[in-house]
C-alpha positions as CSV (number, residue, x, y, z in Angstrom):
1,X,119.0,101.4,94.8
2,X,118.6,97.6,96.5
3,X,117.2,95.7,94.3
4,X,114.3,93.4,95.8
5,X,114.8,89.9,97.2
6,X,112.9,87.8,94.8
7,X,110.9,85.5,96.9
8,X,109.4,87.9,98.2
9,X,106.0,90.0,97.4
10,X,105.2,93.7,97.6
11,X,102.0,94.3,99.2
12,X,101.0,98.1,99.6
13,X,98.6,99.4,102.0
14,X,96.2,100.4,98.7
15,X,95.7,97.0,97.4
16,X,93.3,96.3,100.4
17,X,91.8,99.6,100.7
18,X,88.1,99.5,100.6
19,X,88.0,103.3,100.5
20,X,89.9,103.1,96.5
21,X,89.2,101.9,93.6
22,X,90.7,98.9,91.3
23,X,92.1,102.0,89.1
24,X,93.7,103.6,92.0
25,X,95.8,100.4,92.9
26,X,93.0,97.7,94.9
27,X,93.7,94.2,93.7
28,X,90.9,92.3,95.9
29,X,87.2,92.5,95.7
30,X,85.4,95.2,97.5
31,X,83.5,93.0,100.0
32,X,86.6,91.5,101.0
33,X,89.2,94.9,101.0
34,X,89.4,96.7,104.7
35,X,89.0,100.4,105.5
36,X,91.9,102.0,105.6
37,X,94.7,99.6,106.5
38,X,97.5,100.3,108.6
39,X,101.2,99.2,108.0
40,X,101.2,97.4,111.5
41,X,97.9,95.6,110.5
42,X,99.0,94.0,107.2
43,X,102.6,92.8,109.0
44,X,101.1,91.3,111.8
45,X,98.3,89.7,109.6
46,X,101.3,88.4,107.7
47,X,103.0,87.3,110.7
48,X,100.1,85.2,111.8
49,X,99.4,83.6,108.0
50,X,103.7,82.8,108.8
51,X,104.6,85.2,105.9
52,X,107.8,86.4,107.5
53,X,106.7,90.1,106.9
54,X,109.2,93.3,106.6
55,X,107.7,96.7,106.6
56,X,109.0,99.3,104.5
57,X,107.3,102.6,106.2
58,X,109.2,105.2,104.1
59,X,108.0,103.7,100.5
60,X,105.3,105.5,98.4
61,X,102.5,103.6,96.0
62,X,104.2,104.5,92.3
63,X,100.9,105.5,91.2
64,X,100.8,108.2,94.5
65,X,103.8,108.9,95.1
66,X,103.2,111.8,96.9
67,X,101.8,109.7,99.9
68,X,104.1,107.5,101.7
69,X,102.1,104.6,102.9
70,X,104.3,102.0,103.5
71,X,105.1,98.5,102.0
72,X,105.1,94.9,103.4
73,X,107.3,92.3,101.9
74,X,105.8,88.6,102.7
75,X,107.3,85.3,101.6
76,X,106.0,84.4,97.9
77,X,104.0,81.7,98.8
78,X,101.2,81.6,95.9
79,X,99.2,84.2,94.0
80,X,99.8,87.8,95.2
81,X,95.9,88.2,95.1
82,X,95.2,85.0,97.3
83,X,97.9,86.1,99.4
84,X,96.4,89.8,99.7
85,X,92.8,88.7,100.5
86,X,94.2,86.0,103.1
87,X,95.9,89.6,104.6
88,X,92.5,91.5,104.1
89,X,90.3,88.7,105.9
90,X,92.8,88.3,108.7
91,X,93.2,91.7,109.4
92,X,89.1,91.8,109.2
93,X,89.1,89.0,111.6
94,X,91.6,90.9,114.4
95,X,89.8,94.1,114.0
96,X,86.4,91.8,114.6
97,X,88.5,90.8,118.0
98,X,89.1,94.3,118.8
99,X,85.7,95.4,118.4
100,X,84.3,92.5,120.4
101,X,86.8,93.5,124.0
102,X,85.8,96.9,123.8
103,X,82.0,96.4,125.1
């Protein structure tokens, strides 16, 4: 087993997800978490806050580890929760985008 580079932070899929609870694994309030986020989302999110993002698409939540869902590593700069809702908002933000070209 690798062990982890230690500047960086583990974000999972779940601690976004508006769909679970803060037992389940969300770290960030409700009114600022994301239906079901997407791997591809939450790196290029990162990308764009200039977190140097690696996905991980083969890595399961401990807590469910029946269900791969993916992890992101980001740079540790700051609080994992700031960092995480900065990810939620921007990913809120493209999908806001997305919405907006399709009419």
């Amino acid at each position: 087993m690798m062990m982890r580079d230690k500047r960086k932070l583990v974000i999972w899929p779940i601690y976004i997800d508006q769909m679970k609870s803060r037992s389940k694994g969300r770290i960030i309030a409700r009114k600022n978490s994301i239906k079901e986020p997407q791997l591809n989302e939450i790196k290029e999110a990162a990308r764009q806050l200039g977190l140097n993002p690696e996905t991980e698409p083969e890595k399961a939540y401990p807590k469910s580890w029946w269900e791969v869902s993916g992890r992101v590593l980001v740079d540790d700069k700051g609080p994992k929760s700031i960092i995480t809702k900065q990810i939620a908002l921007s990913i809120k933000k493209m999908r806001g985008q997305k919405d907006s070209t399709r009419t």
